[in-house]
N, C-alpha and C positions, 0 to 999 in steps of 0.2 A: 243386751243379751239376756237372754231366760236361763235363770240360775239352777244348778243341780237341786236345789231347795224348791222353786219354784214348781219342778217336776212333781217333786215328792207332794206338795201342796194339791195340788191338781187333781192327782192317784187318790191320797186320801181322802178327797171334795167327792169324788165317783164313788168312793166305796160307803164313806157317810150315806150318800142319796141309795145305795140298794141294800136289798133285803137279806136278815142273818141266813148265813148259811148258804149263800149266794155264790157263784163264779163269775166271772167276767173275760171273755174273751177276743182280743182282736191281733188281727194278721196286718203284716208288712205289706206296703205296694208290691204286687209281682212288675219284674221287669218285664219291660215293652220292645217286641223285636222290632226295628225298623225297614231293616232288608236284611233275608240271608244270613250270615252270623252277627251282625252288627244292632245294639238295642237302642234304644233312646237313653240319653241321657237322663240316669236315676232320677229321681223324686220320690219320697216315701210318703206314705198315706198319711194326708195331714189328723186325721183322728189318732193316729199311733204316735206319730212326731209331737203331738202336745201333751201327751202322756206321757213320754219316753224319752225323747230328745235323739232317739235313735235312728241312724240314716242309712240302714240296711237294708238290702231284702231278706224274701226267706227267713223271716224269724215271725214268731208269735209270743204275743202278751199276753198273760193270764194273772187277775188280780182277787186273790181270795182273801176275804175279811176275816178277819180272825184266826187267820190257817197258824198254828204252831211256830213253824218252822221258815214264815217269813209270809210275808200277803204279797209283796209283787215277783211273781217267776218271768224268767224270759227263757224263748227258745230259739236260738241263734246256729249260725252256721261257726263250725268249727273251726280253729286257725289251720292253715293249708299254705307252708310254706310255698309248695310251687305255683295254686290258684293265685295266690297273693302274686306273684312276677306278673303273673299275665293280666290280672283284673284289680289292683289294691289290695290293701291292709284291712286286716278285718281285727276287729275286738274281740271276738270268740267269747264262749264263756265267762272264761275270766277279767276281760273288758268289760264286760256286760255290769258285772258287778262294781268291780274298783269304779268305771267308769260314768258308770250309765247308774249307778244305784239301788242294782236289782238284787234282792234278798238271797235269790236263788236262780241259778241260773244253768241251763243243757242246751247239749246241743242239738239240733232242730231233728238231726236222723235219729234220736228218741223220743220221738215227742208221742211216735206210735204206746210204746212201754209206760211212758209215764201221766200223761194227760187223761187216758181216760179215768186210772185211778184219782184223777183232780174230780173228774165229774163225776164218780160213782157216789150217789146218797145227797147229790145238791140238790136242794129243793127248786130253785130257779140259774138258770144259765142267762148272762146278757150276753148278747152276742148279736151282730148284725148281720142276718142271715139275706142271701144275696150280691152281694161284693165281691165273693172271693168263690166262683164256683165248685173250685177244684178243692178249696178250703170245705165249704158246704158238706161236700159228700164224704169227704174222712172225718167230720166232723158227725156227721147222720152213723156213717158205719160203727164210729166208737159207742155212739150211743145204741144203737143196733146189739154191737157186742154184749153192751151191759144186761139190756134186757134178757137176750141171751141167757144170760148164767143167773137170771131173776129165782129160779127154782133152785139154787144153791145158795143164795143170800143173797142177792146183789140190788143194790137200789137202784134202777135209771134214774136220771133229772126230774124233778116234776114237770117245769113247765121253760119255754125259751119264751125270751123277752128281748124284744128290740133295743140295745144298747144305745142306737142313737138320739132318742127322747133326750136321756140323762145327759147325754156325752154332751150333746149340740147347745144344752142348755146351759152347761157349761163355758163354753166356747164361744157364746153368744156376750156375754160379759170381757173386756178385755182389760186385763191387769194394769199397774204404773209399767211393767216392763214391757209389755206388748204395745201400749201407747207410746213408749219411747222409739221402739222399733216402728210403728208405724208412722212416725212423725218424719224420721228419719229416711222410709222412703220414698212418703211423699217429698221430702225438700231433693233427692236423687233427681223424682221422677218430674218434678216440675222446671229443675235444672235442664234436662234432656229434652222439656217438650219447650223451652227458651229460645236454647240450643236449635231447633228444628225453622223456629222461628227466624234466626238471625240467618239459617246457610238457606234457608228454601228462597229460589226462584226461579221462571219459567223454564222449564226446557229438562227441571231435575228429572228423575223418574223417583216415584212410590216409595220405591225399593231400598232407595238413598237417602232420601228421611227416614225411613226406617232404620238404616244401618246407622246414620248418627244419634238417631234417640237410644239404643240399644247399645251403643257403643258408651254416650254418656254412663248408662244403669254400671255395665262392667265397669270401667275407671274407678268408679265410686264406692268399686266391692259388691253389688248386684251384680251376680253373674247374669242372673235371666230374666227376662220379660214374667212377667204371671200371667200372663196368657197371650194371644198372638196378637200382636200389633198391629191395629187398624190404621191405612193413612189412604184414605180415598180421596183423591184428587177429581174436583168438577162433579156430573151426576154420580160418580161413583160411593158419594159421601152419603146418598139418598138408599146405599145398603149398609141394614144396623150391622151385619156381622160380615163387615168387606173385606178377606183377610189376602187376594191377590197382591194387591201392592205392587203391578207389574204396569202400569198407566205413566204415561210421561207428562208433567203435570204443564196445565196451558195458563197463557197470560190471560187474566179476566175472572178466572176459576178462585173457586174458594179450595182449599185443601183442610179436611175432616181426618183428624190425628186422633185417638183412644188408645194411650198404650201406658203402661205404669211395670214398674219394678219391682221384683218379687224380692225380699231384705229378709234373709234367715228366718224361710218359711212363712214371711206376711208380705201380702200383696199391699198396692199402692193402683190408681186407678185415676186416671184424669182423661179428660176432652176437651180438642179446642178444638174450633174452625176460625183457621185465619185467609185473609187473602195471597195466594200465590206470590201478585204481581207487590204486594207491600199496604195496597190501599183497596179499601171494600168499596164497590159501586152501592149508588144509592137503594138500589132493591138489597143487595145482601147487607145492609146496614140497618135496612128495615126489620128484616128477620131476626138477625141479628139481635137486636135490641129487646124485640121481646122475649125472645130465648132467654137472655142477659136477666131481663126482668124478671121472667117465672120461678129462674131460679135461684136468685135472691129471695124471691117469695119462700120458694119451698125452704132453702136452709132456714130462712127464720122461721119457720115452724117448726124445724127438727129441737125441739124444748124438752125435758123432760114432764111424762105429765100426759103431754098429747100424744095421740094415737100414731100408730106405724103410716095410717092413709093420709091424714092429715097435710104433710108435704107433697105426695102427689096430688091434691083435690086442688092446693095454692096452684101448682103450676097447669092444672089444668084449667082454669080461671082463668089468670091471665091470658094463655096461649091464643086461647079458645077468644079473649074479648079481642084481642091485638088482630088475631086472622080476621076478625067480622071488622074492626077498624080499618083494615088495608083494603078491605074486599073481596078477601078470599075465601069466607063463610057468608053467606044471607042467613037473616033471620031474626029470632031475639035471644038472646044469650043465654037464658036459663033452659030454653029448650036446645038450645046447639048443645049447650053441658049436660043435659038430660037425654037425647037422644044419640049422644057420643058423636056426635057429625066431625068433628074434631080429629077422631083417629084419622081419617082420611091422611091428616099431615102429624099427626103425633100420636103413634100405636103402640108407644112402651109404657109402662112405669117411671115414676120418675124416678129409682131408684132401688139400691138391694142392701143387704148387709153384705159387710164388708171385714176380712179378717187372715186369715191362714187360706182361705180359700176367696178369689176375685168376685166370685158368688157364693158366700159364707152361709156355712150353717145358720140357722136357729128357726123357730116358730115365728109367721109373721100374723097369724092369730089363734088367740086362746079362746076355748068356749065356743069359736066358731065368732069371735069376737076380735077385731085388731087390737094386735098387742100396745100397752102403752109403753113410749122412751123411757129408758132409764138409764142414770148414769151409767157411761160405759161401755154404751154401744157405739159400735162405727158404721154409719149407711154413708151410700154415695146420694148423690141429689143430682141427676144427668137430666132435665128434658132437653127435648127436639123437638126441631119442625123440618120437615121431607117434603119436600113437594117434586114429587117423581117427575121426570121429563117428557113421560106419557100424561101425563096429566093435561086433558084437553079441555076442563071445565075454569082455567084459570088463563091469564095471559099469557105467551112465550116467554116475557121475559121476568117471571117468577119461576117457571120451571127447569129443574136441576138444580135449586138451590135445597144445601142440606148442611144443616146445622144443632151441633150437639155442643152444650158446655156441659162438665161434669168436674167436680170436686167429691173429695173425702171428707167426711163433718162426723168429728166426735159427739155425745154427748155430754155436757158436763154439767154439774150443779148449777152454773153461773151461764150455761145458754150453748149455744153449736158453737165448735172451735174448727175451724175451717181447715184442716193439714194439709193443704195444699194450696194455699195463698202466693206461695212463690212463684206463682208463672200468670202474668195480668190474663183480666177476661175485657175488660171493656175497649171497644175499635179503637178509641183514642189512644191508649196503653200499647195495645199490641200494634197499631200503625207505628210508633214511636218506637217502641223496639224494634223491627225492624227497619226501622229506616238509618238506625245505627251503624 
């Protein structure tokens, strides 16, 4: 768990990186309707949650360096005896403080009266302008106001600055507490995608793997997926972002799983394609293998040191030599890797950062230069190989196979730490688990 300390930590790391005289501004997730009065279940803006630890809406953070009378304010919704019956307990105010840490703290129907006196005379505002539209324009009028009353003294802003530069670069480094949490659910999510292994056989539908990988995450204290669970069954594993899940899965077929557990605002993120029926035919064992291989390639180059590309160039190598060995590239290999002939069957990256968000913040080059690893970061290491069912320049009986492996790999001092080792990747492994 990320400690009331840790918070405080963070807030001051932000306010170090800006400029004296500075504001800083960011707003809460709005709720999302789903139908009619009914919203999506809450999620607060992961930039506000690592700042804050707050899981409201309707409120804004404001962090002034040096201010007198406190540098972190929050503005939150008020306690509301009878809102509360109908929708939850709110912290109010006075939560905000005792609770949450905050120097100072109003509630949100002030924010008109009190905020713009935060910005009158700031040399520079951060604020990530865009996010929040409706935030955007009370945010323009107040500064509109100031100007305003310029011929009676009033100073506007000087100038707005993109808050998320600082913020993400932050965020891009992941603490001992953030690594414990995310260790943690990876061992959930690898539990779950086990779990999918041992109950999958032909005749399930999609949607039934689905509900036992997801069921695992709850049990566990993950309430929710960190993004929508992919289980493509047969060609359907040949779409990267397949989120139907409505296919009734056949004997023969491979089934392509992508789903990971979201653990007190940190994602978890894994891929396997196993066989349906328990055993991979000799073409999907093929693929197979080298997928297996590339991406053992790529984690051992997640090193500190080497560059962000670096892991994807390994499994493009491989991919790219294995296709021309089976016969599903012609050519000579440094031009197949030089003229990309390769995407045809592998058109992603082989990987993202990985943290509070399934696709995490940070910069993936400086200068216009790939960033180099450094302790602390978390990337995934996912290739594949697709070979679409339309595909008429290869044999029948390679087309529709699709196959993705992905893991979570820390960086550490001592080399890539794999957090999500608990659920096998190699045919032998996963034939053996399920046959259990």
């Amino acid at each position: 768990m990320v400690t009331k300390q840790e918070f405080t930590r963070r807030r001051q790391k932000l306010m170090e990186m800006m400029d004296s005289n500075s504001i800083a501004i960011l707003t809460a997730a709005p709720e999302q309707t789903r139908n009619r009065d009914i919203n999506y279940p809450y999620r607060q803006d992961s930039d506000f949650f690592y700042l804050t630890g707050f899981a409201e809406p309707e409120a804004v953070l404001v962090l002034v360096p040096g201010r007198d009378h406190g540098e972190y304010i929050m503005f939150c919704r008020d306690r509301n005896i009878e809102r509360e019956i109908w929708d939850g307990y709110r912290a109010g105010p006075e939560g905000a403080i005792q609770k949450y840490g905050a120097d100072d703290s109003f509630p949100i129907d002030d924010i008109d009266e009190i905020l713009p006196g935060l910005l009158e005379g700031r040399d520079r505002v951060y604020y990530a302008m865009g996010k929040n539209l409706t935030f955007d324009r009370h945010l323009m009028e107040w500064v509109n106001t100031i100007r305003g009353r310029s011929r009676s003294g009033a100073i506007p802003p000087g100038e707005f600055v993109d808050l998320d530069h600082l913020l993400h670069e932050l965020r891009l480094f992941k603490s001992v507490a953030e690594q414990k949490i995310m260790r943690t659910a990876g061992e959930i999510s690898s539990r779950a995608h086990c779990r999918a292994m041992k109950i999958c056989k032909p005749g399930m539908y999609e949607y039934q793997l689905q509900a036992e990988i997801e069921h695992e995450f709850a049990m566990a204290g993950a309430r929710f997926p960190a993004y929508g669970s992919i289980v493509g069954g047969g060609e359907n594993g040949c779409i990267l972002h397949y989120v139907e899940n409505s296919a009734k899965l056949k004997d023969g077929d491979l089934v392509l799983i992508d789903a990971g557990c979201e653990l007190q605002h940190y994602a978890a993120d894994i891929t396997r394609t196993f066989p349906v029926n328990g055993k991979y035919t000799p073409e999907q064992k093929a693929i197979y293998d080298i997928v297996l291989e590339a991406q053992l390639a790529g984690i051992g180059a997640c090193v500190k040191g080497n560059h962000w590309d670096e892991p994807h160039q390994m499994t493009v190598k491989v991919i790219t030599e294995g296709l021309l060995n089976l016969g599903l590239l012609q050519g000579e290999l440094n031009e197949l890797i030089e003229t990309q002939s390769y995407r045809d069957f592998y058109m992603h990256r082989a990987g993202h950062w990985l943290g509070m968000d399934v696709h995490d913040v940070g910069d993936y080059k400086v200068h216009d230069e790939w960033r180099l690893l450094e302790k602390g970061m978390v990337m995934t290491v996912e290739p594949g190989i697709y070979i679409s069912p339309d595909n008429t320049n290869v044999d029948k009986r390679w087309r529709g196979i699709g196959i993705r492996i992905e893991d979570d790999v820390l960086i550490t001092a001592k080399g890539p730490e794999v957090m999500t080792s608990g659920v096998p990747k190699t045919t032998e492994d996963i034939e053996r688990l399920m046959a259990e």
